[in-house]
C-alpha positions as CSV (number, residue, x, y, z in Angstrom):
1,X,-170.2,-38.6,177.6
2,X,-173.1,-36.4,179.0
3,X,-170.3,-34.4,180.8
4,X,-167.7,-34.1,177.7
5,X,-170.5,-32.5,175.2
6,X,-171.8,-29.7,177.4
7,X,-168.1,-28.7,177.6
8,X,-167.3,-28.9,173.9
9,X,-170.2,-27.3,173.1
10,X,-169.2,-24.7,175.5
11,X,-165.8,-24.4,174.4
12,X,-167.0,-24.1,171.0
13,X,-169.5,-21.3,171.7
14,X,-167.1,-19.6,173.2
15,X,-164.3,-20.1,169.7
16,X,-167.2,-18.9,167.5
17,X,-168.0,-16.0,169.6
18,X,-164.2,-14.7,169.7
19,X,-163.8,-15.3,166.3
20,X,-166.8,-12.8,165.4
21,X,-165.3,-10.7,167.8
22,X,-161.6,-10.5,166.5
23,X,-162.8,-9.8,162.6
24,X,-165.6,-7.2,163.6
25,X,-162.5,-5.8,165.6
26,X,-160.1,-6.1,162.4
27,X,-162.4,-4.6,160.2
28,X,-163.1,-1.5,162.2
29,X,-159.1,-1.0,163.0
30,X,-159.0,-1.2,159.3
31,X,-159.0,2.6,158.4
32,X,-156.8,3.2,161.7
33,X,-154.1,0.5,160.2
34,X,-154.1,2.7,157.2
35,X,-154.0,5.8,158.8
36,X,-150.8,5.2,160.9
37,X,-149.2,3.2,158.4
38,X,-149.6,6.3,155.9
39,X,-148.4,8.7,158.4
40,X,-145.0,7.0,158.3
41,X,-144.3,7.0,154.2
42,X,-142.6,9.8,152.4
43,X,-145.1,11.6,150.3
44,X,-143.5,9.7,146.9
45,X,-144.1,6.3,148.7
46,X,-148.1,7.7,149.4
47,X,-150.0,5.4,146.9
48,X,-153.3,3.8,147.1
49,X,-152.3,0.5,145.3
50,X,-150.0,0.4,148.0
51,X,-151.8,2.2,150.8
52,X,-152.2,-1.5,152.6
53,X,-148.1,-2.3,152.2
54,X,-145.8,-0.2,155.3
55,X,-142.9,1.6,153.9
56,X,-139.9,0.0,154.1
57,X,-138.1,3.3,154.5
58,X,-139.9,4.5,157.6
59,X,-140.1,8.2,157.7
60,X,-140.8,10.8,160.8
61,X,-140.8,13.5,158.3
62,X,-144.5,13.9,157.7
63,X,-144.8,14.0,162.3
64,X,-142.8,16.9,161.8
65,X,-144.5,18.7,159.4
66,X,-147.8,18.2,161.4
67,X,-146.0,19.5,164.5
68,X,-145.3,22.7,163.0
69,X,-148.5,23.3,161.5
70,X,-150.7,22.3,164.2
71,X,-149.0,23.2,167.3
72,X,-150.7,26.8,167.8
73,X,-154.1,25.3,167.4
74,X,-153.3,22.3,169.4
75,X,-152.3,25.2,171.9
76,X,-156.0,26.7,171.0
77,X,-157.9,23.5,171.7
78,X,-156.2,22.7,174.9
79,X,-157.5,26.7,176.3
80,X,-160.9,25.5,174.9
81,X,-161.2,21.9,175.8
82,X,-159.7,22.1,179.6
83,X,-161.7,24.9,180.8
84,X,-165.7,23.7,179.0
85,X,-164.5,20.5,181.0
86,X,-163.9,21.8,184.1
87,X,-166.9,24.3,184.0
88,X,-169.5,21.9,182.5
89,X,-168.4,19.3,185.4
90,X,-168.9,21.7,187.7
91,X,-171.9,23.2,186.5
92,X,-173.2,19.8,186.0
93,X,-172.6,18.2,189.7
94,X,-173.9,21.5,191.0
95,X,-177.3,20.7,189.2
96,X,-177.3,17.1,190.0
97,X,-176.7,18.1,193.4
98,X,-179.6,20.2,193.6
99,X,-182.5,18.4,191.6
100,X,-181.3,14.7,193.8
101,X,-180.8,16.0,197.0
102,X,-183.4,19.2,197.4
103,X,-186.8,17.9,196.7
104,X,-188.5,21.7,195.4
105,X,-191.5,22.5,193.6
106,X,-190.7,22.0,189.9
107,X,-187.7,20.0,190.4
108,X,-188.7,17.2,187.9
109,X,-189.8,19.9,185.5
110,X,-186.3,21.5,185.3
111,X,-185.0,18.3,184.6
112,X,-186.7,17.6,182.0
113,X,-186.2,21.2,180.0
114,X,-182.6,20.7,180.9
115,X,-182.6,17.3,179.3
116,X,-184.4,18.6,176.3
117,X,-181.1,20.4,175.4
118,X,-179.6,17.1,174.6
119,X,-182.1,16.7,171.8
120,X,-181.6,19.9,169.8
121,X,-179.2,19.6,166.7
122,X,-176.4,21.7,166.4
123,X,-177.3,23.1,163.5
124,X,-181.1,24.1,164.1
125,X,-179.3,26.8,166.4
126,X,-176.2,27.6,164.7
127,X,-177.7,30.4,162.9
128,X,-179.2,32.4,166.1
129,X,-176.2,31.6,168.0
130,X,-173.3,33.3,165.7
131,X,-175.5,36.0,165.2
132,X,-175.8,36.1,169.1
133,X,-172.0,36.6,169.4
134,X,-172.1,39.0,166.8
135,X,-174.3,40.7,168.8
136,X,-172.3,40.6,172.1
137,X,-169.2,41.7,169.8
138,X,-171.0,44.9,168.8
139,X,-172.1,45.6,172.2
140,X,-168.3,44.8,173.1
141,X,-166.9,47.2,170.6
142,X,-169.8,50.0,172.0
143,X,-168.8,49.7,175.4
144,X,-165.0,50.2,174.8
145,X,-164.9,52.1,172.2
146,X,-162.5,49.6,170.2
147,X,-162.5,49.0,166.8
148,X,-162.1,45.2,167.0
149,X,-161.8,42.4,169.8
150,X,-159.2,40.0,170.4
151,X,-159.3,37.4,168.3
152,X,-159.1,35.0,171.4
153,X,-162.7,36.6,172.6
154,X,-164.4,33.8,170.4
155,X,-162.4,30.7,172.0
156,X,-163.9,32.4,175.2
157,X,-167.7,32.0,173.4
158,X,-167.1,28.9,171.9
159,X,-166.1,27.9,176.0
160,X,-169.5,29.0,176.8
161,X,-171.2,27.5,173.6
162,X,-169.7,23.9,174.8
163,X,-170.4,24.5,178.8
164,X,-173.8,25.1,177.9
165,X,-174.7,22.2,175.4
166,X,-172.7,20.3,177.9
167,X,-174.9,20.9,181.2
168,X,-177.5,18.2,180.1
169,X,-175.3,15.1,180.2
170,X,-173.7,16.1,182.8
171,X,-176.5,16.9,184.8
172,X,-177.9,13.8,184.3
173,X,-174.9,11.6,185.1
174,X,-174.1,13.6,188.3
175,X,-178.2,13.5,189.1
176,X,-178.0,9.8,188.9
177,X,-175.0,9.5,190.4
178,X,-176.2,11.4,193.5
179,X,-179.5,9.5,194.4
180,X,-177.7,6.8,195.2
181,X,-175.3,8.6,198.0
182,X,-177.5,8.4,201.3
183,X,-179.4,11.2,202.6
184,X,-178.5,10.3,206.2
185,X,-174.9,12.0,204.8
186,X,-176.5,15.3,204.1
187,X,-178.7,15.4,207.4
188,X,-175.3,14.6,209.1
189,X,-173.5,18.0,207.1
190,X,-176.5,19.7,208.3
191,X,-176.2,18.7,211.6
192,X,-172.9,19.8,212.0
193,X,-173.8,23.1,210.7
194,X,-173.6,22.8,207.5
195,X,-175.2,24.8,204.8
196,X,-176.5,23.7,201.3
197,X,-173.4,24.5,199.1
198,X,-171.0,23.4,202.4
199,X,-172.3,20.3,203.0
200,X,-171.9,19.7,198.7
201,X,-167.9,20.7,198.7
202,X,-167.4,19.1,201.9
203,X,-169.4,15.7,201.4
204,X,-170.9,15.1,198.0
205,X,-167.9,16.8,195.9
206,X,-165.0,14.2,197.5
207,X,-167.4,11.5,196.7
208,X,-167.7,12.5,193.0
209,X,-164.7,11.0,191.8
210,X,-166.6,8.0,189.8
211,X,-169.1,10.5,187.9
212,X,-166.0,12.9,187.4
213,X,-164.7,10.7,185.2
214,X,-167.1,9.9,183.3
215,X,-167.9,13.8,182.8
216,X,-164.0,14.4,181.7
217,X,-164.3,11.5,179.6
218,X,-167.6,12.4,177.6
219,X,-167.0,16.1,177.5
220,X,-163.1,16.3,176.4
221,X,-163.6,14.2,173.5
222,X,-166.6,15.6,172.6
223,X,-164.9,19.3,173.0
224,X,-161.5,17.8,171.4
225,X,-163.3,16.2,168.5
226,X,-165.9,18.9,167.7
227,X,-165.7,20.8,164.3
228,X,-169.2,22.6,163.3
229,X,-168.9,25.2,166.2
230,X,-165.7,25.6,165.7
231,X,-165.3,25.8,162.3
232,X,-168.2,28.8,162.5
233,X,-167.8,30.9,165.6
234,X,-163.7,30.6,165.5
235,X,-163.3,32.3,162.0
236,X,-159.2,33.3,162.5
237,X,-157.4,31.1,161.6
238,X,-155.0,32.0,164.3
239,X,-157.1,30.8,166.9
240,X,-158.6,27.9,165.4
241,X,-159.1,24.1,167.2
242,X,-156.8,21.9,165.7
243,X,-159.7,19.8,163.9
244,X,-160.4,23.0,161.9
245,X,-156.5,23.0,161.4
246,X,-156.2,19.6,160.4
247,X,-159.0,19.8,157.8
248,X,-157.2,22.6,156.6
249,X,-153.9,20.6,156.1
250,X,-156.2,18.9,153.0
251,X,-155.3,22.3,151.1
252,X,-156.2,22.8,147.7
253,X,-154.9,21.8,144.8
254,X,-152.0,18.9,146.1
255,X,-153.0,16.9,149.3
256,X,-149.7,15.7,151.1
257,X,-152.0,12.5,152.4
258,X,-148.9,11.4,155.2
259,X,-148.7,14.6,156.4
260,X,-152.5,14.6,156.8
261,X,-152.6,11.1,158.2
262,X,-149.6,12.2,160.8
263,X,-151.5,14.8,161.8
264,X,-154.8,13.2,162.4
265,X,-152.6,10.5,164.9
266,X,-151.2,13.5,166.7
267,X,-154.6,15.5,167.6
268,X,-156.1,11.5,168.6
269,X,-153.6,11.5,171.1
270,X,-154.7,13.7,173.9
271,X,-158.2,12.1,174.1
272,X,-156.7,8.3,173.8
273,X,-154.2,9.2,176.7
274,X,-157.4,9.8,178.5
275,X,-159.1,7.2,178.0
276,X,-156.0,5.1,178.5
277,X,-155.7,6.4,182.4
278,X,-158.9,6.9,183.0
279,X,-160.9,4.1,180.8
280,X,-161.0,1.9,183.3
281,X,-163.2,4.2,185.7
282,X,-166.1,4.7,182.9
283,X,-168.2,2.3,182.4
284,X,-167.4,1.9,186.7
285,X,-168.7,5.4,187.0
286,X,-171.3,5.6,184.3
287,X,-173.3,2.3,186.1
288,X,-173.2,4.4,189.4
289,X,-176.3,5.1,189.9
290,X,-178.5,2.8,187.7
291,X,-178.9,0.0,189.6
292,X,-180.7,0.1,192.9
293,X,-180.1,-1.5,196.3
């Protein structure tokens, strides 16, 4: 008897815990039920008495629609999102590098202000920073003599806007990342003859892979998904994200909610692909580094 009630209770621990589990996970998929089973109505079956109900006349109408109205700016967010990954990353392991494996005077300082960046609101700074690009714009226009600049020039600053608020995370993963790799690896590069940024690409850099991921991870989605920058420094509509397009799809006076809904599953795909591939190697390469021995 003593060895049947440990296992019940066990086994009933273990019920009561999943079933928490599977509502707290039914009620957050809630609004993701509703979104995808909106996005396949016609907009006369769009309802909300019925919003809970699929259609029974499934329709790929509304996908279509979205297509055509978001695929420039899904075009725009992939030239924005792809390079303020790779250059952050970069950028990022670069300074991890650097502040874990060259012990200089100040070293912990320079941490720290570059860590204070992750603290700073978006919009305390919004204000000086647009009327920084304004500024470089000008100076543009001065130094060429033309009367306006491409309308792609401010994908290129909102690039630098997101590689910049982007270098404290990833300066802190990679620096974590890197105290745990073994110094006896870089004496070894620098025993063979190689120099500070050498021994990085040719020893640290292939090691990298598990903070890599986690830096694609983080950054994408938080390029992909960001609005207030874009929404602000991207003011053509031309060359706008597609989370600035999609709001737009809301237009003004009638709201075609399936459309809307369709178009909100297509711009989640490209950051759930990713984190379908790559998922597995987060959490793996976000723990590197914080635990010792």
């Amino acid at each position: 008897m003593s060895i049947i009630n440990p296992r019940l209770k066990k086994i009933l621990s273990y019920t009561i815990i999943y079933l928490i589990l599977i509502i707290a996970a039914c009620f957050f998929l809630m609004p993701v039920y509703v979104l995808i089973v909106t996005a396949f109505k016609t907009f006369k079956d769009v309802d909300i008495k019925t919003m809970w109900y699929p259609s029974s006349n499934i329709s790929l109408v509304p996908f279509n629609d979205a297509i055509m109205k978001l695929a420039p700016n899904l075009l725009n967010s992939l030239i924005l999102a792809i390079p303020a990954t790779i250059f952050s990353a970069f950028l990022g392991s670069i300074n991890g590098y650097l502040l874990s494996k060259w012990k200089f005077k100040g070293a912990n300082l320079i941490f720290v202000v570059i860590l204070f960046g992750m603290f700073i609101p978006y919009q305390s700074i919004l204000i000086p920073l647009v009327q920084v690009i304004n500024k470089v714009i000008e100076f543009y226009k001065i130094v060429s003599g033309a009367s306006r600049v491409p309308g792609i020039f401010r994908i290129f600053a909102l690039i630098f806007v997101h590689v910049i608020y982007g270098l404290p995370i990833t300066t802190l993963i990679f620096r974590n990342y890197y105290t745990e790799v073994p110094n006896e690896l870089i004496e070894s590069g620098f025993i063979d003859g190689c120099g500070m940024f050498k021994t990085y690409f040719r020893i640290l850099l292939p090691l990298s892979a598990p903070g890599l991921v986690v830096v694609i991870i983080w950054q994408f989605t938080n390029i992909w998904n960001e609005f207030l920058f874009a929404v602000t420094i991207v003011t053509n509509t031309k060359y706008q994200p597609i989370t600035v397009a999609l709001q737009n799809l809301a237009g003004s006076q009638i709201v075609e909610w399936n459309v809307q809904m369709a178009g909100a599953v297509l711009t989640a795909l490209p950051t759930l692909f990713i984190y379908i591939f790559l998922g597995r190697y987060f959490i793996r390469g976000l723990l590197a580094g914080s635990v010792k021995g």
